[in-house]
N, C-alpha and C positions, 0 to 999 in steps of 0.2 A: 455627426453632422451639425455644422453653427445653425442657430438658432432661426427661422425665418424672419426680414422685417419686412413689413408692409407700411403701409401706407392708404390712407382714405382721402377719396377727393371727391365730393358732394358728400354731406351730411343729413341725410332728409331720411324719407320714410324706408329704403331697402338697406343704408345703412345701419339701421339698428339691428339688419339681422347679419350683416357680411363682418361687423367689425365684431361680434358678438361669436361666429361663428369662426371668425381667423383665429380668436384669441383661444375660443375652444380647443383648438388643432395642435395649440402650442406656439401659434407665429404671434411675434411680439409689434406691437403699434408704435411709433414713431413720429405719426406724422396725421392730421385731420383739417382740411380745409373745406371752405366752403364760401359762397356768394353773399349767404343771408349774416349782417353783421349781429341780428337778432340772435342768433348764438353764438357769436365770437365768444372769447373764452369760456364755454362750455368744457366741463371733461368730458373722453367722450366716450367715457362709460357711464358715464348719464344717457349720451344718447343712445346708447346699446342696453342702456338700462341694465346692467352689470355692476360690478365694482369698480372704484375708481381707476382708471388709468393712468394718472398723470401726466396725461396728453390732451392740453387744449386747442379746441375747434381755432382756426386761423384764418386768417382772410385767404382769400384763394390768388390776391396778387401777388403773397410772399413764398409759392408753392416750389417756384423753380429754386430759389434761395434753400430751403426746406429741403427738395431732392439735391442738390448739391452738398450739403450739410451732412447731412443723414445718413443718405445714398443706400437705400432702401432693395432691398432683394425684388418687389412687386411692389406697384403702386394696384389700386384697384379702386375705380370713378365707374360711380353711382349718380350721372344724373340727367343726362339728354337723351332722344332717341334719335337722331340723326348724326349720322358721320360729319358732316359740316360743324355740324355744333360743336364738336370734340377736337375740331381738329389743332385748335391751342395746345390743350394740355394733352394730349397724344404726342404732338411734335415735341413738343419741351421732353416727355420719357424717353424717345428716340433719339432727341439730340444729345441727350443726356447718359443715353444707354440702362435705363433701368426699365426693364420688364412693366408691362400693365396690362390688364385685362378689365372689360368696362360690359354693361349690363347694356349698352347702348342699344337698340335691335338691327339697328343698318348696320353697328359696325362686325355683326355676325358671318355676312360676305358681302362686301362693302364696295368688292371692287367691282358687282353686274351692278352699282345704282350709280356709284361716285367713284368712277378709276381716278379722278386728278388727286382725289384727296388721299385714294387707297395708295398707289403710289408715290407718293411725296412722305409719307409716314413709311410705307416699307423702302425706301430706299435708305431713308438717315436710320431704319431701325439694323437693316443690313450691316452697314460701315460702322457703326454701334454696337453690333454684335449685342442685339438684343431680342426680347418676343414681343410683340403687340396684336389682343386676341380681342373678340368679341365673344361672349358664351353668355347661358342663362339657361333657363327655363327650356327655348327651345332648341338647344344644344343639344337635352337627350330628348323630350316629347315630341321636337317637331322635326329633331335630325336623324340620331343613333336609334332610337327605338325604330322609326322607319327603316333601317337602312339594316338593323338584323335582323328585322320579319321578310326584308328581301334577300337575306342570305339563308330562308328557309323555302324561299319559293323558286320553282325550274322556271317559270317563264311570265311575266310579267307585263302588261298590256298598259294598263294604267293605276297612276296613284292617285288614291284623292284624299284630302284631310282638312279636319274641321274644326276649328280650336275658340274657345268663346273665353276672356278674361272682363273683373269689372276693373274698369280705369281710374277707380276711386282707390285703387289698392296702391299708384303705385307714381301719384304727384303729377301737379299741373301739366307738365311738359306734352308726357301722355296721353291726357285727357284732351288738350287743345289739337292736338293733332291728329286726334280722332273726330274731330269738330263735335264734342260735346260740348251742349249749351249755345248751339248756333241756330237758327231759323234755316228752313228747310231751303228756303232762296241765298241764301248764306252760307249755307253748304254747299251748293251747286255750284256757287263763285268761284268756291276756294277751296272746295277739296275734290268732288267731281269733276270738274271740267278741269282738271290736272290729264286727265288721261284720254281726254273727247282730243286726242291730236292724232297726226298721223306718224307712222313708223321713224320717220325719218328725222321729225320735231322730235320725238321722243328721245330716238340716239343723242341730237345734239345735246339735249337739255343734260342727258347722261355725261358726257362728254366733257361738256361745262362745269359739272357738278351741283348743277341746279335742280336737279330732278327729288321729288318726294314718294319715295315708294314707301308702299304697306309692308309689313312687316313677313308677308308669305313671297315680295318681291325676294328676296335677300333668301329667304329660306328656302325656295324653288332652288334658285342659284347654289346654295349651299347641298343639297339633296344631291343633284346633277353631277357635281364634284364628288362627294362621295362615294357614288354608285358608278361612275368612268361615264356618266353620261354629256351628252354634246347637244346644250340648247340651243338652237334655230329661230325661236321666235318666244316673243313673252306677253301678254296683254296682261293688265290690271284693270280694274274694276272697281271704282267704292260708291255702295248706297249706302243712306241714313239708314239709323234705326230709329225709330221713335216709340213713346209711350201714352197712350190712352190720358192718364193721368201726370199730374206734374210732380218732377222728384226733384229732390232736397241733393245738390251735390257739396259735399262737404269741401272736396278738393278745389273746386271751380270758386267754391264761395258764394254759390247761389239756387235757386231753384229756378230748376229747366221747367219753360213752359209745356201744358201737357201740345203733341204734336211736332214739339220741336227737336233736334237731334240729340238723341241720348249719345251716341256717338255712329259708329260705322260699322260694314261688312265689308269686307277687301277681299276680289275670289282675285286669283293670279294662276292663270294657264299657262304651263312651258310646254313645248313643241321639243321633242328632240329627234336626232339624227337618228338614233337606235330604235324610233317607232314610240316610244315609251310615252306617256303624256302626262305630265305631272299638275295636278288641279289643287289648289290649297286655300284656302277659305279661313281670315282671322275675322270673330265680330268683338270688338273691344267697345263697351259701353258705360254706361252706370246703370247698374240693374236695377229691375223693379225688383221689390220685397221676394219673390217666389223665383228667382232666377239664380243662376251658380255655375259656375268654373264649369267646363268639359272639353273634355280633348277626343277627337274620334279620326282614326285614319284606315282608309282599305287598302290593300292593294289587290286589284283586279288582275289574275291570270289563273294560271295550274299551281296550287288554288288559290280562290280565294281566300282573302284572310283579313278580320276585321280588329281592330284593336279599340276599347273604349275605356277612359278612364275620367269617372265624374267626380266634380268636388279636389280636383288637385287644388294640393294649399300652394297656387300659382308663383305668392312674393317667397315662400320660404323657400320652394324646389328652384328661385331661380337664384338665391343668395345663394343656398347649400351646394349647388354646381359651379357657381363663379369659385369659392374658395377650394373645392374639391381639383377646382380644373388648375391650382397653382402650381402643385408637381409638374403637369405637365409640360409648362411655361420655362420653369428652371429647368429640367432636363431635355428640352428643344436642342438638336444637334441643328434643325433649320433656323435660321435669324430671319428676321423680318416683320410682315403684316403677313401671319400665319392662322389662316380661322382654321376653326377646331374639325374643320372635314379634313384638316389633314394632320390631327392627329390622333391617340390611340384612343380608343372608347374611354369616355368619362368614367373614374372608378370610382367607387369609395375611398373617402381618405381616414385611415383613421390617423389616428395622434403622432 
């Protein structure tokens, strides 16, 4: 089998572990762009802190040039958490027909927040004869690990799951739209009162592609799909988190006053046809000194069954699944905007 090539697009903090970890596997680099000209010509085994590569960082205008050139087996973009934001260099893979999978969290199932855009990307990836995926972290903690503890249970009432990451791990994007570092009237403007609308406002906003969902929006919707389930209705939910004390954010570039939003808790309730009630709960902050990663999920029927795991090293389990998940990608008999509830459980890859 030739040799894998890939390709990097954002260069920032989860890059050092994706381009560090493709090259592990044996797939070859070709190609690293990015926004900040503050690294242009970097190698970018600097930024993976590896050995040289011979492949310097690039402005991200010359990128389409770059896949046409190169014409890369997987591209894989590291840097926004909305499908909106991506939907440039998503289209350019698709028009282009080269494979991408991105760490995005909307773009995980992308078409219950933003059909116009999910759509528009799987039709040219169709005609393209290509894959376009979103996967990470909660790919297997907030997807597949659920979804075989429900192929151990006979009957099934509700799911609930609780997942806390810090937003210092993983760059600005992130963190702003967790409204870390906002005044508590400042969050209500502009991240709370996103959801104080009614059903109806909410479709359109969807509809338009306007809408900003939490990160359990997308991964409800994902859950649903894997388990043949049939949502009915969705609410979101996001309150501040705040801290007693005022903390140092390194990402933000500032210190958060004490009282003010460290970032958020997002619960998101699905309703489905089959009875089943899906409840998921992300809090993405900047921690105080005594706080840490944990992922905790039940499912409530015959039996019960509780799964708890603390301290997951959040950015590396979500690099190591992005590059694990590129098999799958290349061996997709489906084309399109394909999220990973449809296809085979994430494996280990080795070399």
């Amino acid at each position: 089998m030739a040799q894998v090539k890939f390709m990097q697009y954002g260069c920032g903090k989860m890059s050092k572990y994706t381009i560090r970890y493709a090259v592990e596997k044996g797939y070859k680099l070709v190609g690293a762009y990015d926004i900040n000209k503050d690294i242009f010509g970097t190698d970018a085994g600097d930024i993976a802190e590896i050995k040289k590569l011979g492949v310097k960082v690039e402005d991200a205008k010359n990128f389409k040039a770059g896949l046409l050139k190169k014409k890369p087996d997987v591209v894989i973009v590291t840097t926004r958490s909305l499908i909106g934001e991506l939907e440039d260099v998503l289209t350019i893979c698709a028009e282009c027909g080269v494979n991408a999978i991105t760490t995005c969290e909307e773009a995980f199932f992308p078409q219950n927040s933003n059909p116009k855009v999910f759509n528009k990307i799987d039709k040219l990836a169709r005609k393209n004869k290509c894959v376009i995926t979103g996967a990470g972290y909660q790919d297997v903690f907030w997807g597949n690990l659920i979804a075989v503890l429900a192929g151990a249970t006979h009957t099934i009432k509700k799911i609930k799951g609780r997942t806390s990451y810090n937003v210092e791990d993983y760059g600005v994007a992130l963190a702003e739209a967790h409204g870390a570092g906002m005044s508590l009237d400042e969050f209500d403007k502009k991240v709370a009162s996103v959801d104080r609308i009614t059903k109806a406002k909410r479709q359109k906003l969807i509809d338009n592609g306007e809408y900003s969902p939490s990160y359990m929006w997308n991964t409800n919707g994902w859950l649903a799909d894997r388990l043949g389930l049939t949502i009915t209705e969705q609410t979101q939910k996001c309150v501040p988190q705040t801290y007693k004390k005022a903390l140092n954010s390194s990402t933000l570039g500032m210190k958060i006053p004490a009282g003010y939003a460290t970032g958020m808790s997002a619960v998101v309730t699905s309703k489905t046809k089959e009875g089943i009630i899906i409840e998921s709960e992300c809090v993405g902050k900047v921690y105080a000194p005594d706080e840490f990663d944990s992922n905790e999920w039940t499912i409530f029927g015959e039996p019960d069954t509780t799964v708890i795991i603390n301290r997951p090293a959040t950015v590396e389990l979500t690099c190591a699944t992005i590059v694990n998940r590129i098999p799958d990608l290349l061996a997709s008999k489906q084309k399109g905007y394909v999220p990973t509830s449809q296809m085979p459980v994430c494996e280990f890859n080795r070399k």
